[in-house]
C-alpha positions as CSV (number, residue, x, y, z in Angstrom):
1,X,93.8,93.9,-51.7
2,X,96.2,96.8,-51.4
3,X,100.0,96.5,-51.5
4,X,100.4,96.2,-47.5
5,X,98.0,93.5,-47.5
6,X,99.4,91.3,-49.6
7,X,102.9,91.7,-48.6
8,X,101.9,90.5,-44.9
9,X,99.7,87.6,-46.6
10,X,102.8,86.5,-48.6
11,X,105.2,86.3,-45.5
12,X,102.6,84.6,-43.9
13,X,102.7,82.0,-46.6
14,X,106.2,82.0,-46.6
15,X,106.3,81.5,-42.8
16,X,104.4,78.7,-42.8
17,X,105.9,76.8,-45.8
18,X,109.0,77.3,-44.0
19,X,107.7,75.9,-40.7
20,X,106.0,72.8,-43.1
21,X,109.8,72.2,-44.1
22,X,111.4,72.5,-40.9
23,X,108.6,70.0,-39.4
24,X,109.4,67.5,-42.1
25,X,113.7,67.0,-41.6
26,X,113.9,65.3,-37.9
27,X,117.4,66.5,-36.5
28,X,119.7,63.5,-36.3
29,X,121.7,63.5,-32.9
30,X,124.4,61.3,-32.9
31,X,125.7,59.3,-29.8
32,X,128.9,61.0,-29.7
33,X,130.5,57.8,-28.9
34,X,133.4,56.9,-31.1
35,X,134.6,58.6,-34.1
36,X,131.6,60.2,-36.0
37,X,132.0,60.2,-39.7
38,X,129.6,63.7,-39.9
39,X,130.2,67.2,-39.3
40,X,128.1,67.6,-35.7
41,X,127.0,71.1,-33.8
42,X,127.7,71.1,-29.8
43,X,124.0,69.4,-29.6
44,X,125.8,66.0,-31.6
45,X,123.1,67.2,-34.5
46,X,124.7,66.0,-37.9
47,X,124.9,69.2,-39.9
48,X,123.2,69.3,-43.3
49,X,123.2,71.1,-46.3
50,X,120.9,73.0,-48.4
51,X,119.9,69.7,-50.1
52,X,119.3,67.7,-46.5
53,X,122.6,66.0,-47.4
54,X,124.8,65.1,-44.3
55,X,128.2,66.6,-44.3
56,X,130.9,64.1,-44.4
57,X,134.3,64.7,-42.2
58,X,137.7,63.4,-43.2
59,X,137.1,59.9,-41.3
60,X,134.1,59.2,-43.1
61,X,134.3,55.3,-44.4
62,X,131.1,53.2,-45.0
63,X,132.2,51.1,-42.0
64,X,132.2,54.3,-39.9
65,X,128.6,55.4,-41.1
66,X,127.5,51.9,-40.3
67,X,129.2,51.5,-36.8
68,X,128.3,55.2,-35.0
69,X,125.1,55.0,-33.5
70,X,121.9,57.5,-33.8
71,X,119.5,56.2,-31.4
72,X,118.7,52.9,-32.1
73,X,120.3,52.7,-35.8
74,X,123.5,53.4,-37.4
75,X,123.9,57.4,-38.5
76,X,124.9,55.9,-42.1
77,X,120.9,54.6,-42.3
78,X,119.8,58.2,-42.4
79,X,122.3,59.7,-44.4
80,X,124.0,57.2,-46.1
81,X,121.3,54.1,-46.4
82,X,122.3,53.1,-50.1
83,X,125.6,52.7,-48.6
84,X,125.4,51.0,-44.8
85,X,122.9,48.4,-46.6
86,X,119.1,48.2,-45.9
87,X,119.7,45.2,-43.6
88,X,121.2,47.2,-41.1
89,X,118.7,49.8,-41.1
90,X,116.4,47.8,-39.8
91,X,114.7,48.7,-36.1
92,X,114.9,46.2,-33.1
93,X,111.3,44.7,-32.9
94,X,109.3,46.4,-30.0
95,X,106.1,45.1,-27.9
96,X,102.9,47.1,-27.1
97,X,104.6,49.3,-24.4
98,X,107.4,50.6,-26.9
99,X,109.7,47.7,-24.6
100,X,111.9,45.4,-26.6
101,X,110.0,42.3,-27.8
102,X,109.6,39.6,-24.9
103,X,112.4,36.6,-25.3
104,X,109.4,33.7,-26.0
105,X,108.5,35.9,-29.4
106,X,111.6,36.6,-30.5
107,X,112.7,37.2,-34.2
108,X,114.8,34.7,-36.0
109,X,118.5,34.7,-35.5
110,X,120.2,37.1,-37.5
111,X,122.0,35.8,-41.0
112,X,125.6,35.6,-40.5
113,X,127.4,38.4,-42.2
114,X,130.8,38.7,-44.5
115,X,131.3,42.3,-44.0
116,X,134.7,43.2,-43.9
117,X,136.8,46.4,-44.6
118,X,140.6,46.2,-45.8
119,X,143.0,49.3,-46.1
120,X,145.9,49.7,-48.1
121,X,148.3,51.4,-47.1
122,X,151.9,51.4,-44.7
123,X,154.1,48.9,-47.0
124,X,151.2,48.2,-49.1
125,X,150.8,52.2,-50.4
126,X,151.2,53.9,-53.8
127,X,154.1,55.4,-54.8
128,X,154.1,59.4,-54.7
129,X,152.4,60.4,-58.0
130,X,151.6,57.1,-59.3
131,X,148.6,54.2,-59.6
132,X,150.8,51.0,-60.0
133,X,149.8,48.5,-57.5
134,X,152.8,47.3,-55.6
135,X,153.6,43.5,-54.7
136,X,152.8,43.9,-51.5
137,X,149.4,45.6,-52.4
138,X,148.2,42.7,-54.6
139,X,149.8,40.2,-52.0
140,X,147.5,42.1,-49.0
141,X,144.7,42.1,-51.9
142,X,145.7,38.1,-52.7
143,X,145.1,37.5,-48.6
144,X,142.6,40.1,-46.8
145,X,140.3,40.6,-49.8
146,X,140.2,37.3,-52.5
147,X,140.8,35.0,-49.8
148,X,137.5,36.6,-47.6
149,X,135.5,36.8,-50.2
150,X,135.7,32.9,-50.9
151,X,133.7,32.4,-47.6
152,X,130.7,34.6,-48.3
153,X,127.6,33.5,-49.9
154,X,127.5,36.5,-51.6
155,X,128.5,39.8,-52.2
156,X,126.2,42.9,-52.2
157,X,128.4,45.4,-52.3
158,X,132.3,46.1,-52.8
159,X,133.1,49.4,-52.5
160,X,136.5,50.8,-53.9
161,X,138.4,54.2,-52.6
162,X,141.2,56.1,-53.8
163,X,142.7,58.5,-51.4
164,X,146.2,60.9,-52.3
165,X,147.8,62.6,-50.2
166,X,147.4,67.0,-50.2
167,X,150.3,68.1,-52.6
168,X,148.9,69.1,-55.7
169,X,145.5,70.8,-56.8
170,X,142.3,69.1,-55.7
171,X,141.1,68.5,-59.3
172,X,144.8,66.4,-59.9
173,X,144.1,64.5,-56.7
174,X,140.2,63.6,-57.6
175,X,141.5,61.9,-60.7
176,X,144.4,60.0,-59.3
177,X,142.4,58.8,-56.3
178,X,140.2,57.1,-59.0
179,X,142.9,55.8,-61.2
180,X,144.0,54.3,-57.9
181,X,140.7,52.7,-57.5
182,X,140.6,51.5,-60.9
183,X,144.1,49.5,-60.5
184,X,142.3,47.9,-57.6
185,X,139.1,47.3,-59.3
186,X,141.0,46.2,-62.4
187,X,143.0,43.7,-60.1
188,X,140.3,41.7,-58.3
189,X,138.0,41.6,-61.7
190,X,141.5,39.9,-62.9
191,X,141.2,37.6,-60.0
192,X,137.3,36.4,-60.7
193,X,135.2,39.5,-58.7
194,X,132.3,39.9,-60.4
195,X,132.3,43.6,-61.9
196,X,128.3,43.7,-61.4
197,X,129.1,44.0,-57.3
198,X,131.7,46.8,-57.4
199,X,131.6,50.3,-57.3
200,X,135.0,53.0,-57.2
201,X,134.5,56.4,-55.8
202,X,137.7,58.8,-55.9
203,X,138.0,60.6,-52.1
204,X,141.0,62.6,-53.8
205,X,142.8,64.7,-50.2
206,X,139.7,65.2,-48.8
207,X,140.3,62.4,-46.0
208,X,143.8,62.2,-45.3
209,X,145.1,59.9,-41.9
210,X,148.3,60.9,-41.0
211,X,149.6,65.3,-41.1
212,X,153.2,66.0,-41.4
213,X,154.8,69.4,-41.3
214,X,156.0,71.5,-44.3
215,X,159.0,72.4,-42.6
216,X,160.1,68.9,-43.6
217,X,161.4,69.3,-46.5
218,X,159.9,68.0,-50.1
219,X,161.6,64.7,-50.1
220,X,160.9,64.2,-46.4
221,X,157.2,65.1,-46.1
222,X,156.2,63.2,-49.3
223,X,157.6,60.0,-47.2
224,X,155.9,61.4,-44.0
225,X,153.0,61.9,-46.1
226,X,152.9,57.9,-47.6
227,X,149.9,56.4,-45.5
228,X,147.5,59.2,-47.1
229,X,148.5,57.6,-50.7
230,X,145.9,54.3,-50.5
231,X,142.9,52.6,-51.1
232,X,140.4,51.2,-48.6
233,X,138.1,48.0,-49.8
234,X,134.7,47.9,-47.7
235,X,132.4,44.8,-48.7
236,X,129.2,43.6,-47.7
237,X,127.3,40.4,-47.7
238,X,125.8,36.8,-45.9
239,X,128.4,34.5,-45.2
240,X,128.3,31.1,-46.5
C-alpha cells in the first residue's frame, strides 16, 4: 500500500471510531425547569468533558441533581447516580404500548423516605477564616439534623460540604471548606452518627450564594460575604 493509501485508510478508521464514540454518549437534555445544577448549551444539553463527566455549576447540591428532571428521571441519575441514590433512578413501569402501566397492575407503594437536606448558614455561619462551629450551628445541628435522623430507619448516605467564601487563593479555600466539614462530621459522630454512613467533600469558593461588591470595603464585604462561609448536610434514607 503506498503512502496516500494508507493515510485515507487511517482517517477512515479514525472517522468511524469517532462516529462509534459519538453513537455510544446519548445527549442528556434537561427540562429546563427549575434551577439546573449543570452547565447546559441553548439546546438544555448538559455539557460534558473530555471524560463524559457532567459539568457542575455553582448551585450544584445532591438535592438539586436529584430534583431537576431529564426526561423521565432526575439529571443527577445520569451524572451523578452514586450520589442521587439508585432508588431514584429507577424508571416508572410502562405497559406493551410504551403507556404507563394500567392502575389494576400497579407496583407496590413506594417506601417512605427520610431524605432531607439542612444548610448552615445566616446566624448559624463560620466565622471569616475559621472552622469553629458556633452555638447556634450545633443548636441548628441538635434540631434539623440529630433530631431527623431519629425518625429514619436508616441512613444510606450523609453527605457533608464545606463551602468559603472567594477571598483567598482557591487551594486556601479547598482546605478550609473541608476542615469545615470535618467540625461537622466530627460533631454528629460526637452525637452517635455512625461514621460508616458519612462522607465530607470540600466545595472550597466554587459555589458561593450570595455576591457583594468590592467597593465595600474589607470589613464590610467580609460581613456581606457571611452566607457563603457554611456547610450544607444532604442525607438519604427509609423512614421508620
Amino acid at each position: 500500500m503506498n503512502a496516500a493509501k494508507f493515510r485515507l485508510a487511517s482517517a477512515a478508521l479514525l472517522m468511524l471510531a469517532s462516529l462509534g464514540a459519538t453513537a455510544q454518549t446519548k445527549d442528556i437534555v434537561v427540562d429546563g425547569q427549575g434551577e439546573v445544577p449543570y452547565v447546559v448549551d441553548q439546546r438544555n444539553v448538559v455539557t460534558r468533558s473530555g471524560f463524559d463527566l457532567c459539568w457542575r455549576t455553582g448551585y450544584w447540591t445532591p438535592a438539586a441533581a436529584g430534583a431537576v428532571k431529564a426526561g423521565e428521571l432526575p439529571v443527577g441519575c445520569h451524572c451523578d447516580k452514586d450520589v442521587v441514590g439508585a432508588d431514584t433512578c429507577v424508571p416508572a413501569a410502562r405497559g406493551a404500548a410504551g403507556a404507563p402501566a394500567a392502575a389494576a397492575v400497579a407496583a407496590p407503594a413506594a417506601a417512605a423516605k427520610c431524605d432531607f437536606s439542612v444548610n448552615l448558614s445566616a446566624d448559624s455561619t463560620f466565622a471569616f477564616n475559621k472552622a469553629t462551629l458556633t452555638a447556634s450551628a450545633k443548636a441548628t445541628l441538635d434540631n434539623a439534623v440529630i433530631a431527623k435522623l431519629g425518625s429514619c430507619a436508616a441512613v444510606d448516605t450523609l453527605i457533608i460540604t464545606g463551602h468559603t467564601d472567594r477571598l483567598g487563593s482557591q487551594g486556601y479555600n479547598q482546605k478550609l471548606s473541608e476542615k469545615r466539614a470535618d467540625a461537622v462530621k466530627a460533631y454528629l459522630l460526637g452525637k452517635g452518627v455512625k461514621a460508616a454512613n458519612v462522607e465530607t467533600m470540600g466545595a472550597g469558593k466554587t459555589q458561593p450564594i450570595k455576591g457583594c461588591d468590592d467597593k465595600l470595603g474589607r470589613k464590610k464585604l467580609i460581613e456581606c460575604l457571611a452566607p457563603n462561609r457554611r456547610v450544607t448536610v444532604d442525607v438519604k434514607g427509609p423512614a421508620k
